[in-house]
N, C-alpha and C positions, 0 to 999 in steps of 0.2 A: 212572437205571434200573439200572447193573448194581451203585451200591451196593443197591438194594433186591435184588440177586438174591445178592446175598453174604451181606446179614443175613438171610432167610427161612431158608436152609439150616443158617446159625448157631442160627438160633432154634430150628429143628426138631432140631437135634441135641442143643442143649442141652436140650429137653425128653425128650427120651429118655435120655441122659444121668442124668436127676432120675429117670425112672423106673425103670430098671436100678440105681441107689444104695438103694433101698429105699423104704420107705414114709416118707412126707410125715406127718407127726405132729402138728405145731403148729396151734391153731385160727388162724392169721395168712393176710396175703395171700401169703404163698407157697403153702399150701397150699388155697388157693382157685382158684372158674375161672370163669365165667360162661357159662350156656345159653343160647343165643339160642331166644324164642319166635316164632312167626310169620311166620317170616322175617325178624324184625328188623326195625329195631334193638333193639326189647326187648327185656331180657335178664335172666335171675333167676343171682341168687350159691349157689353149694354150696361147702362146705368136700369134700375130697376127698383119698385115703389118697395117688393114684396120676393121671397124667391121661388125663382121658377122650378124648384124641385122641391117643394114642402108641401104636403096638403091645406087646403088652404078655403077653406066652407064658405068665405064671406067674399070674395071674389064672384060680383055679379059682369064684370066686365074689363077687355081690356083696350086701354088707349097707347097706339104703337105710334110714337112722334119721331120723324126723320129729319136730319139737322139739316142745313144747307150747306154751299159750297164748304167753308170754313171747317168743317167734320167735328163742329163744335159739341159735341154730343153731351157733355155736363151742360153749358149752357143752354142747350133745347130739353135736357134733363129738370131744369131748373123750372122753365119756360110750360110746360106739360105740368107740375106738380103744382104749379101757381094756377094755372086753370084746373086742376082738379081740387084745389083748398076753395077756388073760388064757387066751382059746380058742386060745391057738396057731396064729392065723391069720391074723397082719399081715403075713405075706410074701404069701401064696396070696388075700389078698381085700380088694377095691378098694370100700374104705371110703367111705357118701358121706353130707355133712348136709346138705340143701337149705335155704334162708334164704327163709321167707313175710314178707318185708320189707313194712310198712303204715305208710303215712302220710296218714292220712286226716285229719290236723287237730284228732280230735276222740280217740278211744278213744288211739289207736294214732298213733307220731310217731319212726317210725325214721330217720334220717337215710339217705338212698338214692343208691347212686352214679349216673353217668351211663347214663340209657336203664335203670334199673334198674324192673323193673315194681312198683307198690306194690299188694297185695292186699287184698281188703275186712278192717278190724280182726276179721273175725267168721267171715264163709261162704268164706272160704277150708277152714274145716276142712272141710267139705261140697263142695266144688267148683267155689266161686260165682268169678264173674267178674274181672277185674280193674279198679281204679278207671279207671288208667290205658288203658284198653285192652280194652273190655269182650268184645271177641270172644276172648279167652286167659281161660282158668279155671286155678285152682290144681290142676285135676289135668291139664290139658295137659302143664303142668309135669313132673309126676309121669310121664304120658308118655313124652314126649321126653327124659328120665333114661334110661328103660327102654330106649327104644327106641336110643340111644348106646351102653349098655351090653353090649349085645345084639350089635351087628357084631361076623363072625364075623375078619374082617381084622384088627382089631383086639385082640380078645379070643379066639383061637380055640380056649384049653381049659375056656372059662366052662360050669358043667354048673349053676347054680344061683346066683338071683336071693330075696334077703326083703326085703320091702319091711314096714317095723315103723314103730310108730306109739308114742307114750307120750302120755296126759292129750288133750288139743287134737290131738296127732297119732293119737293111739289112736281119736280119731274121723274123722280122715283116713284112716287106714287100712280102719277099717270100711265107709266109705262108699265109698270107691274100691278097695276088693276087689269089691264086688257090681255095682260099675257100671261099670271101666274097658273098654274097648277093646283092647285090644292084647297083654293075659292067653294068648289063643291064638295069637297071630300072631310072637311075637319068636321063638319055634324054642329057648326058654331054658325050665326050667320055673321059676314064679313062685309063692314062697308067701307068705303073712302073717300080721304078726303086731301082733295087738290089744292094746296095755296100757293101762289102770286111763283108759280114759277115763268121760267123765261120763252119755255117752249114745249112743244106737246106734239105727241106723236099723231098727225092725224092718219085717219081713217082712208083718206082718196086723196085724187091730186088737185083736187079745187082748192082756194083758196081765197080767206075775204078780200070782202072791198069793204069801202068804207060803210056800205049800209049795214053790215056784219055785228057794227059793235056802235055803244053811242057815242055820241059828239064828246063826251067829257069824258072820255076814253083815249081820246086825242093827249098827246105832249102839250103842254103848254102853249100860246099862243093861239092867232084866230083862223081856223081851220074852217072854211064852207059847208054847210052839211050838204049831204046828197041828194041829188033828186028824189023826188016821188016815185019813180019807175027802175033807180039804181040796182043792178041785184046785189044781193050781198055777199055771192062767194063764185068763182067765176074760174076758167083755166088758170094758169098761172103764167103771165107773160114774160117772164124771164130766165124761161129756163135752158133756153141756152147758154148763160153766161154763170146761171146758178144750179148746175147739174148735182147739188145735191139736195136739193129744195124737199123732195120727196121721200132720199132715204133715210134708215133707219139711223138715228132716233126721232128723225124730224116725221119723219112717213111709216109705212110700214114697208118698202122695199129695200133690198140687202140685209134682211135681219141673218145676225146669226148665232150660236150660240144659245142660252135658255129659251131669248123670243123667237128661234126659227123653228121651235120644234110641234108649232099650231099653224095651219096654213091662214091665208090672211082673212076667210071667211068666217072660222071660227073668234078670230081674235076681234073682230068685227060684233059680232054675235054676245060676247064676253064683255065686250067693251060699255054696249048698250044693255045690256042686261042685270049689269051689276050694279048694286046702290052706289049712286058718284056726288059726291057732293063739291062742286068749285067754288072755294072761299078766294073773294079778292078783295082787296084791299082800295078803296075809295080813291086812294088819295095815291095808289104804286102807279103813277104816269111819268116819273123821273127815269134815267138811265144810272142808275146806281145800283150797289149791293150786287156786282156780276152781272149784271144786265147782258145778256146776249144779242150784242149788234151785227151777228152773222146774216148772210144774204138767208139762208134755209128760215134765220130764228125772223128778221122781219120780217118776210115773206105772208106771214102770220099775224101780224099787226105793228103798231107803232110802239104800242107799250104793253105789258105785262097785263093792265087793265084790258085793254084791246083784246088780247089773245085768247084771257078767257073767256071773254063772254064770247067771242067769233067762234073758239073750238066749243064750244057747250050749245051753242046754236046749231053749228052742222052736223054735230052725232045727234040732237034732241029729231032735228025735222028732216037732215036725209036720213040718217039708222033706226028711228023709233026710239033713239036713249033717252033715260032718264035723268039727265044730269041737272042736279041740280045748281043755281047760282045763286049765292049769298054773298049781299054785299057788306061789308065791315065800312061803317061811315068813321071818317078820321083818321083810318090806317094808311101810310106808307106801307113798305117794304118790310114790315115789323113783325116778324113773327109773336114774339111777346103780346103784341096787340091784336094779332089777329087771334091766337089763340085764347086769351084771357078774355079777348068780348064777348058781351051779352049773347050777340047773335051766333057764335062759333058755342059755347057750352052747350045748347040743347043737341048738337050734333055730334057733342066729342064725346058725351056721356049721355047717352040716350035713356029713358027710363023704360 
């Protein structure tokens, strides 16, 4: 017993010790920590600038980066700390990647540490459950980030939280800005940010036309612009043949699970009320990088470029939202690039 009481105090000191030296940089297991969900023993991996259990004074903000399909999370670990070297903000902001680790045998086959939760190869970007453990959802997870970073004992000059998304995570983001929980309650204010995913959960059953988004939002090739009188977003004409065009994650019908527990008014209300920021990328009008060519995801435009600006248009002028659209000139499908531009730093690390 009192070696256990000699190492705990060691232990606690050398981790503050790592936190007063600076930020933690390497996508490696030093720079890593594990969440317990549930109460455990589950437990999910994030890569992280700084740790989440040290006091820690000089944390003015944190930047939550979610990887894309790939669960590449050192690499979006990597991807996050290069735009915070570049915004002059790796001292003042406690960098975090979370890891949607899957090993389902069949899509997805990540190797998973001990008591590590492995998430559906798919509806994790959405909210869905765990394989492992079907009462924790991948945005529990997202949660319980929030809700860590948030104590004021530990963090007490935190004045801002972004929780951002790229490809697979750009739909994490969208779908757990309009649905979370805990948005009002952390005492932090919380904004986010949408990039170049493939599809978004709208609001109602309309859907654009082409007047919705601009002409160089189009695929490649010479596409006609639309009349003067065209509307931009209209019933959806193929939904008999595309009976899931509207649900959940494409719409807000059939939710179930984290998103079904706010009726679709509130979630409505949430959606447009929250700081939203849609970063798309110039140049993402290719079908690459996952591209979703389902009937629900075209539905919604031609290209990744299309989608966003068509969904950011219908919550701004039917719902009153405020979302905003930045566009990154030069960007494909890049998260590297979206995140590390000029025009993404003033929104990832707000002063």
């Amino acid at each position: 017993m009192r070696r256990l009481r000699l190492v705990v105090p060691a232990l606690i000191l050398l981790m503050a010790a790592s936190a007063s030296a600076g930020p933690c940089t390497k996508a490696s297991a030093e720079c890593a920590e594990w969440v317990t969900l549930g109460g455990g023993p589950e437990r999910s991996l994030i890569y992280r600038t700084y740790p989440l259990e040290v006091r820690n004074e000089s944390i003015t903000r944190v930047f939550v980066l979610i990887h894309g399909a790939g669960r590449d999370a050192d690499n979006y670990f990597r991807s996050a700390t290069a735009a915070a070297f570049l915004g002059g903000a790796l001292g003042d902001t406690l960098v975090i990647s979370p890891r949607m680790a899957s090993n389902d045998g069949e899509g997805c086959r990540d190797s998973l540490g001990e008591n590590e939760i492995s998430w559906h190869c798919n509806t994790w970007r959405s909210g869905g459950p765990s394989i492992t453990n079907p009462a924790l959802t991948s945005f529990d997870f997202i949660d319980e980030i929030l809700r860590k970073v948030a104590r004021r004992n530990l963090f007490p000059n935190l004045r801002a939280i972004v929780v951002a998304g790229h490809s697979a995570g750009g739909q994490v983001v969208n779908r757990y800005e309009m649905t979370n929980q805990v948005h009002d309650t952390l005492g932090v204010p919380v904004a986010y940010v949408v990039s170049n995913p493939s599809s978004y959960a709208y609001p109602d059953d309309a859907r654009p036309a082409m007047a919705a988004y601009g002409l160089t939002a189009n695929a490649p090739g010479y596409i006609p612009g639309p009349t003067a009188d065209a509307p931009a977003f209209r019933p959806f004409g193929d939904a008999r043949n595309c009976a899931t065009y509207d649900q959940w994650p494409f719409g807000l019908n059939g939710r179930s699970g984290y998103s079904a527990k706010q009726t679709d008014d509130q979630i409505r209300r949430q959606m447009a009320a929250r700081p939203t920021t849609v970063l798309l990328g110039e140049l993402d009008i290719l079908p690459l990088g996952g591209f979703d060519g389902s009937c629900p995801a075209m539905a919604q435009g031609p290209t990744r470029l299309a989608r966003g600006q068509a969904f950011a248009k219908r919550v701004n002028e039917k719902f009153a939202g405020k979302h905003a659209v930045l566009m990154v000139p030069l960007c494909g499908h890049n998260a590297r690039c979206m995140f590390t531009s000029e025009v993404a730093l003033p929104v990832i690390f707000p002063r």
